[in-house]
MARMAR-20213 format. One line per 5 residues: their letters; for each residue x, y, z of N, C-alpha, C. Coordinates in Angstrom, 2 decimals, decimal comma, always signed. Layout:
A> X:Y:Z:X:Y:Z:X:Y:Z; ...
This chain:
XXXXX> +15,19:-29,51:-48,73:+15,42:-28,11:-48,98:+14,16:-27,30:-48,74; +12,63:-27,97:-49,38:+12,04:-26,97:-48,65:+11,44:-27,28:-47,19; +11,75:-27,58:-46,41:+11,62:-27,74:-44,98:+12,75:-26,68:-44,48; +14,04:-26,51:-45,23:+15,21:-25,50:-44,55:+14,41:-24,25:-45,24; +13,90:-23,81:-46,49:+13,25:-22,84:-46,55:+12,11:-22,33:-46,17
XXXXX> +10,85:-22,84:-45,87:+9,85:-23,35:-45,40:+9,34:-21,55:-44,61; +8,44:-21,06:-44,80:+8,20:-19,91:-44,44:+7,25:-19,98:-43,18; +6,54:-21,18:-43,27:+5,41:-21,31:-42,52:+5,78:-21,29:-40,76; +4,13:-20,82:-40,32:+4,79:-20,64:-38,93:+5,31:-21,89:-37,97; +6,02:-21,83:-36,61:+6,39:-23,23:-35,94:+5,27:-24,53:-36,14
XXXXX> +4,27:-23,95:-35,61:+3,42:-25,47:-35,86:+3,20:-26,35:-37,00; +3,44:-25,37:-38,04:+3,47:-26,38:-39,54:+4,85:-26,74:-39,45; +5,75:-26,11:-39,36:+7,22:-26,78:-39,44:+6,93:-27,55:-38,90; +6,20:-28,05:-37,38:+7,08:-28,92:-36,34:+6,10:-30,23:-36,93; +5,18:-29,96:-37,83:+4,11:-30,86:-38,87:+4,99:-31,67:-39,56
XXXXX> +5,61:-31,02:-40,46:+6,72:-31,41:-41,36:+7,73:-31,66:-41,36; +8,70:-31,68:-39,97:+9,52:-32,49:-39,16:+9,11:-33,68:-38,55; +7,94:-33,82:-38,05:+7,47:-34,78:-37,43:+7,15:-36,04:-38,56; +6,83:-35,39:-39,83:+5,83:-36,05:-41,25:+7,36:-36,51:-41,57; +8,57:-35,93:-41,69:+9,63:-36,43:-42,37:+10,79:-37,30:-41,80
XXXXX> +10,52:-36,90:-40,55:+11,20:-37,88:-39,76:+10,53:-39,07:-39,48; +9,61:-39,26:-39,52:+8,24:-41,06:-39,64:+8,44:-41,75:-40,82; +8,70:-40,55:-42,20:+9,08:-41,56:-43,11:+10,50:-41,70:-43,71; +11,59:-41,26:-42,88:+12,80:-41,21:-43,11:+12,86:-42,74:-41,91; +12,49:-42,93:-40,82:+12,52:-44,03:-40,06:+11,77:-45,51:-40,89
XXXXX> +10,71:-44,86:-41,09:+9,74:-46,47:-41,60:+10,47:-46,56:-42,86; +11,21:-46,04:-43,80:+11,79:-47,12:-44,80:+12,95:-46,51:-45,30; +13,53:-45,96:-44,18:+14,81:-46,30:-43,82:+15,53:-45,62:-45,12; +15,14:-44,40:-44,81:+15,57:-43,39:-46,20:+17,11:-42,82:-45,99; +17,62:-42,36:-46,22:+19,46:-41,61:-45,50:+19,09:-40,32:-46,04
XXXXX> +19,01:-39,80:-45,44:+18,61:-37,89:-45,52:+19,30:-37,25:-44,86; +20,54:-37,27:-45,26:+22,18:-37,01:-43,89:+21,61:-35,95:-43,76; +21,37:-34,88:-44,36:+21,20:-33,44:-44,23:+20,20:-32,77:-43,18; +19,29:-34,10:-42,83:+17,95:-33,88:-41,52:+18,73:-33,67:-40,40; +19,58:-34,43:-40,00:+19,90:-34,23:-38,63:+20,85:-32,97:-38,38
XXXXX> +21,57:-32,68:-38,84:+21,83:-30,85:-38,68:+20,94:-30,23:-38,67; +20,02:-30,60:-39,81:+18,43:-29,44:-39,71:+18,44:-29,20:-38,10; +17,89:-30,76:-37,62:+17,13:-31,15:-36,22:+18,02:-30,09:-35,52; +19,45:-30,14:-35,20:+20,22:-29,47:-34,34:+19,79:-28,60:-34,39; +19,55:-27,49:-35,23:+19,30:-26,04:-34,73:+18,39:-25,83:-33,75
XXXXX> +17,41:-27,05:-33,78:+16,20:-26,96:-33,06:+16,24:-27,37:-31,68; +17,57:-27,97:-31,36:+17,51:-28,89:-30,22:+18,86:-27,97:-29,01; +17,72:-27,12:-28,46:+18,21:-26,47:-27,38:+16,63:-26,56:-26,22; +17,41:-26,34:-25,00:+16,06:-26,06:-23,47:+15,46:-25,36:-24,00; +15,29:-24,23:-24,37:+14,40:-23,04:-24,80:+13,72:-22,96:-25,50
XXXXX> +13,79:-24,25:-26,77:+13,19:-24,19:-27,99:+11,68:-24,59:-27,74; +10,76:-24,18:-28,49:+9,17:-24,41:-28,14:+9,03:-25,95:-28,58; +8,46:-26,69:-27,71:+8,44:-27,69:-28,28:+9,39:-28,83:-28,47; +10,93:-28,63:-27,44:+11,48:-29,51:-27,75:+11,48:-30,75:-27,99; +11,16:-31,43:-26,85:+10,82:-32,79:-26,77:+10,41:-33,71:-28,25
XXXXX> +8,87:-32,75:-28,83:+8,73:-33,13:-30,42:+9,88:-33,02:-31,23; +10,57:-32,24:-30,98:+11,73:-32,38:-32,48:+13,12:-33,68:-31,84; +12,97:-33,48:-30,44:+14,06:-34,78:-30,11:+13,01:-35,70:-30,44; +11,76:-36,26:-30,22:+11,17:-37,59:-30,84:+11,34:-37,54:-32,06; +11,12:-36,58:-32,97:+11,51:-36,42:-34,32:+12,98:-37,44:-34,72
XXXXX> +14,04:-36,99:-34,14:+15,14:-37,07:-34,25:+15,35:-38,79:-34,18; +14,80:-38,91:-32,59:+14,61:-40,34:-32,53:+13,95:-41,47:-33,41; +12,92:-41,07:-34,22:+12,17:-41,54:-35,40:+12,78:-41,92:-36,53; +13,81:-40,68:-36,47:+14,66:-40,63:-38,16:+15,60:-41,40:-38,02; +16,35:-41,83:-36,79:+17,43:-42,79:-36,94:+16,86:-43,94:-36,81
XXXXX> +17,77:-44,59:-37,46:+18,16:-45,96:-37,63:+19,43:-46,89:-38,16; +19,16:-48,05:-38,36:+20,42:-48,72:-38,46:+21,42:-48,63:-39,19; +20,92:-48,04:-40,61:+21,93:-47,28:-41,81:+22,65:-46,25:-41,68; +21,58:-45,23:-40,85:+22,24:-43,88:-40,72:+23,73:-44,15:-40,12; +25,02:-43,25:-40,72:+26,10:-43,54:-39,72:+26,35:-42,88:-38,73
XXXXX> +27,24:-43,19:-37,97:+27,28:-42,38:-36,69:+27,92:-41,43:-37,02; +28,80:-40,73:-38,01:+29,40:-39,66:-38,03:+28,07:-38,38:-38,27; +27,17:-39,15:-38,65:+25,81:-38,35:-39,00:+25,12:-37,76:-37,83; +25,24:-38,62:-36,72:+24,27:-38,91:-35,52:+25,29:-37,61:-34,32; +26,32:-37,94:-34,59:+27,11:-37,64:-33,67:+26,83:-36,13:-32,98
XXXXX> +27,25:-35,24:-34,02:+26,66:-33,84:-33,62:+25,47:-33,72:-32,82; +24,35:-34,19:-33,61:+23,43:-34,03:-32,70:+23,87:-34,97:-31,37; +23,89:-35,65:-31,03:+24,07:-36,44:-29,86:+24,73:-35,82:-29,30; +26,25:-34,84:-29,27:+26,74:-34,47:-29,06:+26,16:-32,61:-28,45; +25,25:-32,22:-29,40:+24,42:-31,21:-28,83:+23,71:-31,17:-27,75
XXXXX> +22,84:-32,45:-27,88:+22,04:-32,60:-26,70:+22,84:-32,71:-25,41; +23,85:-33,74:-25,36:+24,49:-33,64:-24,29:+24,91:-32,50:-23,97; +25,77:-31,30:-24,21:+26,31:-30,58:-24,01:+25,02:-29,24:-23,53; +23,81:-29,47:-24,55:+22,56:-28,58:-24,27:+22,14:-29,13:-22,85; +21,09:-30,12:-22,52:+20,61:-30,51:-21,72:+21,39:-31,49:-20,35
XXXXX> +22,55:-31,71:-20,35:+23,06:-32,16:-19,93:+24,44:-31,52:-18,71; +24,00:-30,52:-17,86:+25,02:-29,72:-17,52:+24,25:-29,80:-16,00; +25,46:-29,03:-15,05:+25,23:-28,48:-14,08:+24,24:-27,37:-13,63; +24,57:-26,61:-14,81:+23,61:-25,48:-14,93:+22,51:-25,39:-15,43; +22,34:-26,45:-15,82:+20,62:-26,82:-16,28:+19,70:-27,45:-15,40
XXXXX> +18,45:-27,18:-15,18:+17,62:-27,72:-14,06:+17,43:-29,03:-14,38; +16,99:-29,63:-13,03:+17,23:-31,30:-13,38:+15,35:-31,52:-14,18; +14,50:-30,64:-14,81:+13,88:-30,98:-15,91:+14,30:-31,07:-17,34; +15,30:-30,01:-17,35:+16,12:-30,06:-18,43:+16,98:-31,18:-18,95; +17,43:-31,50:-17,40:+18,64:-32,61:-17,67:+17,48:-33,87:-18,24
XXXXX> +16,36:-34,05:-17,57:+15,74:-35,12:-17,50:+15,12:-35,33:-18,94; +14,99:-34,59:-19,80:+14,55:-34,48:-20,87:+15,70:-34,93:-22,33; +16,86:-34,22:-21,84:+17,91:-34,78:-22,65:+18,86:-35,66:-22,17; +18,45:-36,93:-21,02:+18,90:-37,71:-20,42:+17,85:-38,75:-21,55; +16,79:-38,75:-21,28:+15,69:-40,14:-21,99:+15,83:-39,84:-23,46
């Protein structure tokens, strides 16, 4: 909750996404509520994407369920994954 309230500017957020998604991965915490966070963040345009998709990638693991995962997975594809997106775009939410 305070990461969704969090006043501070992008670079401390993307601090404290990065800090919470390392220890939601290393011991394998279930924080269903992170990965919607992540979505808002995970469009081409956003500053910094790439860090909040490694983010994303960090926080899952083998517990999390897929009904959790899905949306986002489902974002990215539909974000980075189009005709109309340049093939850096695609290439970014392809890996």
């Amino acid at each position: 909750q305070r990461l969704q309230a969090a006043k501070e500017g992008w670079p401390t957020r993307l601090l404290l996404i990065s800090t919470v998604s390392r220890v939601v991965g290393f011991h394998q915490l279930l924080l269903l509520n992170f990965y919607p966070f992540l979505q808002r963040y995970c469009n081409p345009h956003q500053k910094d994407v790439t860090q909040v998709l490694a983010a994303a990638v960090q926080a899952t693991h083998g517990l999390v369920p897929e009904d959790a995962l899905w949306p986002l997975v489902r974002q990215v594809a539909m974000q980075f994954v189009s005709e109309r997106c340049q093939p850096e775009v695609m290439q970014v939410g392809i890996q």
